[in-house]
N, C-alpha and C positions, 0 to 999 in steps of 0.2 A: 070067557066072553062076557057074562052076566056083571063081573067086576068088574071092566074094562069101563063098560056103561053105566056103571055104579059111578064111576069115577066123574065120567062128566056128567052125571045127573047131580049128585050130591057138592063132587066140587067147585066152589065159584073160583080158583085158580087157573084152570084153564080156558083154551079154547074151545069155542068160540068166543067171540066177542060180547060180552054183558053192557048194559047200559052204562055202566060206571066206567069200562073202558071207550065207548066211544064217547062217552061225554067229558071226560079229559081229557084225551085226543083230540076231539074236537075245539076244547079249548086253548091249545097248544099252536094251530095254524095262525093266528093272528099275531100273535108275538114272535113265534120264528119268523114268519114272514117282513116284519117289519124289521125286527134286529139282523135280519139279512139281510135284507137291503140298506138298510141303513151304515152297515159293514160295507157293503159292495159300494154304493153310493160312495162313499171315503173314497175306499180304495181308489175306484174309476177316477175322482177327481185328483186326488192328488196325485196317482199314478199314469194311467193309461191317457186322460184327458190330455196332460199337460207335456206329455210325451209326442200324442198326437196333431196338438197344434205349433209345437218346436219343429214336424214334419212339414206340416203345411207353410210354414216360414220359409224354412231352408230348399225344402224341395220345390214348391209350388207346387203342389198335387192338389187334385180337385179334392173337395169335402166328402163326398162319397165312399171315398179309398180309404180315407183318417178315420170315416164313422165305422168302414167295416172292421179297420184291425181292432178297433176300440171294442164292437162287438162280439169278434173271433178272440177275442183273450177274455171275453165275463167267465167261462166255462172254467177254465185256469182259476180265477178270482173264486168262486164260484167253490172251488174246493174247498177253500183255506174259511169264508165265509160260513159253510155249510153249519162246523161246528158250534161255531160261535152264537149262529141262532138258533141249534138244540138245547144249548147251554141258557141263553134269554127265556126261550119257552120255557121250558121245565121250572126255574127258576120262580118268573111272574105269574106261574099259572100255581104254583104251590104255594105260593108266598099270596094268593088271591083267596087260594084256599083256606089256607089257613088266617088268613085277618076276617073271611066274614063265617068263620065259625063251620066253614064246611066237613073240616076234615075230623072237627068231634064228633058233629051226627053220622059220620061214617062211622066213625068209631064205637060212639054208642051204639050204631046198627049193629055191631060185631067183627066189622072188617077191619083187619088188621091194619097196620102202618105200609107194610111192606106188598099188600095185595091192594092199597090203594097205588101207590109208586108205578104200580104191574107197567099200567098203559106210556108212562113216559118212559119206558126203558123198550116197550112197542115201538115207541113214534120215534126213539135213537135208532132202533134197529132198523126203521124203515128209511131213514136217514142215511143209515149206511148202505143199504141198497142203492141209495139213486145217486152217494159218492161213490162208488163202483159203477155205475151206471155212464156215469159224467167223467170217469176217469178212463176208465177201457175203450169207450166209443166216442165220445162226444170229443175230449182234450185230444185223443190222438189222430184227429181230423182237423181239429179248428188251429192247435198250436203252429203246427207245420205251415198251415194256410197262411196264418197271421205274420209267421218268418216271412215267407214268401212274396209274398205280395208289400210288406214294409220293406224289404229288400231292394225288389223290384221298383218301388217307387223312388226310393233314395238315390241310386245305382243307375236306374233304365236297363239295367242288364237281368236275366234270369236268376233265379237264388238258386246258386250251388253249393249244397253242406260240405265241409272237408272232415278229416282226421285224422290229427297230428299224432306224432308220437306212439309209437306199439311194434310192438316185440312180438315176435313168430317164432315158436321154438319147433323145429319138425326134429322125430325120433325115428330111429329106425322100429321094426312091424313089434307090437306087443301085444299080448290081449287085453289089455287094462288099460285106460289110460293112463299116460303118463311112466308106463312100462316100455321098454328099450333104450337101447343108448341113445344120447344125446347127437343129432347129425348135423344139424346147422340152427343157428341164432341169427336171425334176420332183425338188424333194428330200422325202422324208417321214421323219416325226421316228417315229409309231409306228402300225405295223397291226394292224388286225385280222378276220384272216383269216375269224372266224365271221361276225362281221356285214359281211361282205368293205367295210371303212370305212378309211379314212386320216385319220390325224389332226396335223393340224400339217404343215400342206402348203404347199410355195416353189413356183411356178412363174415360172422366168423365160420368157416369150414373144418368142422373136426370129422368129417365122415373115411380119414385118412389118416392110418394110425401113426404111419411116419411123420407123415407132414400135417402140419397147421397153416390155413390158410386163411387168411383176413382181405374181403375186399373191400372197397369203398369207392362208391361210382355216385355221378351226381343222377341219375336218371335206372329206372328198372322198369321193364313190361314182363309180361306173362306172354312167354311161349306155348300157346295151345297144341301147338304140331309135334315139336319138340320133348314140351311138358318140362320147362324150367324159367327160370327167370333171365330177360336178357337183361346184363349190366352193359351201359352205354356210358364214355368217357369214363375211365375209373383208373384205379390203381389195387396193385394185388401186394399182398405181402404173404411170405412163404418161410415157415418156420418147421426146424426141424424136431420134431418130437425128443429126439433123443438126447441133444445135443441145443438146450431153448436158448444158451448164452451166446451162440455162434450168429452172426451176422447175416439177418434175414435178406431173402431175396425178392426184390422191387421189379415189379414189372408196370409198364405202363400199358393199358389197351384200350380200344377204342371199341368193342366188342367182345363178350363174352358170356356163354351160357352156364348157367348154373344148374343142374339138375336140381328136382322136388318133386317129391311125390305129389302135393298138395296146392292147391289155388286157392289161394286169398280172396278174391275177389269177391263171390257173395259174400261173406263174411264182412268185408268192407264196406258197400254198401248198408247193412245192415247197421253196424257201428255207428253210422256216419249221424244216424237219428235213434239212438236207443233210447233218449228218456219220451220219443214220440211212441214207444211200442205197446202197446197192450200185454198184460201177465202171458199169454199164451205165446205172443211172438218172443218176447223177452226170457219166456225160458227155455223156448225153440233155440234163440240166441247162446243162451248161456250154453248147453248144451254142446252146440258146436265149436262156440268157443273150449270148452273144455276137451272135445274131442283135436281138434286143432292144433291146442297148446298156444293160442292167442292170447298177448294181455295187452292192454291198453295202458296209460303212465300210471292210471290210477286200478291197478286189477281190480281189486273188490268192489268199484262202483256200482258195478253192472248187477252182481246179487245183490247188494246195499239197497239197491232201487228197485228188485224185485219181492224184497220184504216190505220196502216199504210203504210202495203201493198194494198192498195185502193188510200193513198197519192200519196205515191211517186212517182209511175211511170208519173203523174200528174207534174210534176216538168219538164219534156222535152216540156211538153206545156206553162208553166208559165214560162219556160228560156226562148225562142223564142223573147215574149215579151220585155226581156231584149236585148237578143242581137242582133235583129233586128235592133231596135234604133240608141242603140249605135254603131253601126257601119257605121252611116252615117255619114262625113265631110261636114261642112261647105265649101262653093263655095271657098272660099278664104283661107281657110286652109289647109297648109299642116303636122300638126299634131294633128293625132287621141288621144285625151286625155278620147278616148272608152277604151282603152287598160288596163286604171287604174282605172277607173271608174264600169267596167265589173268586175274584180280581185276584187276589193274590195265588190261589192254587193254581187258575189259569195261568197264568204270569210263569209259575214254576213249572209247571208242566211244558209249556213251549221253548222256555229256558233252555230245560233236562231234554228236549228232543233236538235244540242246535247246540247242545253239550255234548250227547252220544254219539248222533251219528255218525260225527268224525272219525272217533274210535272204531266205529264198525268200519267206516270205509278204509283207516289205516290199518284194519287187523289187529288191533289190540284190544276190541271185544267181538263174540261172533256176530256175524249181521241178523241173525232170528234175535238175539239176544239185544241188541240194540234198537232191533225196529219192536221190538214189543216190550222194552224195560220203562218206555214211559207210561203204557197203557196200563201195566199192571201194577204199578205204583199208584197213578192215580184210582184206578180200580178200585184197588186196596183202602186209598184212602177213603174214596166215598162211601166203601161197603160200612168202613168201621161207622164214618158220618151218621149214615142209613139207622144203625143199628144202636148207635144210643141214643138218634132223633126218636125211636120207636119204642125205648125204656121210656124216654122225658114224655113223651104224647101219654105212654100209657098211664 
């Protein structure tokens, strides 16, 4: 116990807070703040603004409606911006430092390069707090709002989400998933969730060792009573296991049920807005998707998106690293060549994040390994930054 206490009496590393850390902190809000707005600012204008008054042209909606979607998407904007003003602060606030000679007399105090640094990698982490914060609660409110109501104004009719395309595999009983045989392959071309209806529906039927059965109906509902799918207008086709060259048997009907274990229907719903979900709903999702045997045209989107909303907001911590560094000057120089060095890694770093992803959502790299292969490059990079800005200081 007597060490524990030794540790923070003697150490200036940890916490609590020391004057050196909130005194860089505190000089850190004035320049995130403005390089974030001044980020959002852009954006808003050249995006959301001019989207919003193309609304009020065409639709004639009152002003009011155009200012709120305008508002209900900052939070969206808001993400992507977050970054970019931990990157400015850190950055100006080091580079201030170090032109009026601050970061010697820390030095000549005895505090290292790396325990001056401490607080901007604080104020990243606190960064990424409240992009978690604006990601799980705040976007998965406003986004949906912001559909809805542009929708609605465009249209006059209510905003109904669809989703197209996805595949249902039901097995017979296994204890694992993905254990037992394969019983039916359900493909549907389009839902819809109001009148919980499927349209344009494949079923292949192997649950019948002899025969192979393929339907195709333009219309399916969900049997509650029953517990199967009824196929409405369709065509069946009957193959025989044994014998698959022989000349299949075509039926036409205007009604038929399909036994299944299993309803789609939550699960539907659910789909219909999965990048509106929050981490906890979206791995509630995956989950039953996996239990289910659901896939969507794109399988891997759905994990893709649950790393990566766990990545990213992680990126106001791994900038810090960068632009703490580089925004120290040399004793003797009077030009920061941080300025292009900063721009260019940034540049690389969002490059290598819509260069990966792809691979993670096509399966040809894992999606943990995708959604964190930019953070820990750039990481890496700054740490190296970090550590010979802190030879050259010394």
């Amino acid at each position: 116990m007597n060490f524990i206490k030794s540790l923070f009496q003697n150490q200036k590393f940890v916490w609590p807070f020391t004057i050196l850390d909130r005194y860089v902190i505190g000089e850190c809000w004035l320049p995130f703040s403005s390089g974030c707005g001044i980020v959002t600012g852009v954006w808003l204008g050249v995006d959301q603004v001019s989207e919003a008054f193309s609304l009020l042209s065409k639709a004639n909606i009152d002003f009011t409606i155009a200012l709120s979607i305008i508002l209900l998407n900052i939070p969206k904007i808001l993400l992507v911006t977050i970054p970019v003003g931990v990157l400015w602060a850190t950055f100006l606030v080091f580079n201030r430092l170090s032109s009026d000679s601050e970061i010697i007399a820390m030095r000549a105090s005895g505090i290292s390069l790396i325990r001056i640094a401490v607080p901007a990698f604080l104020f990243g982490l606190m960064m990424t707090g409240v992009c978690f914060f604006i990601s799980e609660v705040v976007v998965t409110w406003t986004e949906p709002a912001a559909k809805k109501i542009e929708f609605a104004a465009t249209y006059g009719i209510p905003f109904v989400p669809s989703m197209d395309d996805f595949v249902y595999l039901e097995r017979s009983g296994g204890r694992r998933v993905g254990q037992g045989a394969l019983k039916r392959i359900f493909y549907v071309k389009v839902c819809d969730p109001v009148k919980k209806e499927l349209h344009n529906v494949l079923i292949l039927d192997l649950s019948n060792e002899k025969l192979k059965s393929v339907y195709v109906a333009a219309t399916g509902k969900w049997n509650t009573q029953r517990g199967g799918w009824d196929l409405l207008n369709g065509t069946s086709y009957n193959v025989s296991a044994d014998d698959p060259t022989a000349a299949s048997h075509v039926t036409r009907f205007d009604r038929i049920l399909i036994p299944s274990g299993k309803s789609t229907d939550d699960l539907i719903k659910k789909l219909e807005e999965v990048k509106s979900l929050n981490l906890i709903q979206l791995y509630s999702l995956l989950k039953q998707q996996e239990k289910l045997g659901i896939e969507t045209d794109t399988p891997r989107k759905n994990l893709m998106l649950f790393h990566k909303k766990i990545a990213y907001p992680f990126s106001c911590f791994v900038i810090t690293l960068i632009g703490a560094p580089l925004g120290i000057m040399g004793r003797r120089s009077r030009t920061n060549w941080g300025y292009l060095q900063m721009g260019l890694l940034i540049f690389a770093y969002y490059a290598m994040q819509s260069a990966i992803y792809p691979y993670g959502e096509s399966g040809r790299l894992g999606p943990i390994v995708a959604s964190w292969l930019p953070n820990i490059l750039l990481g890496a990079i700054g740490a190296v930054i970090l550590w010979r800005r802190s030879r050259f200081v010394s």
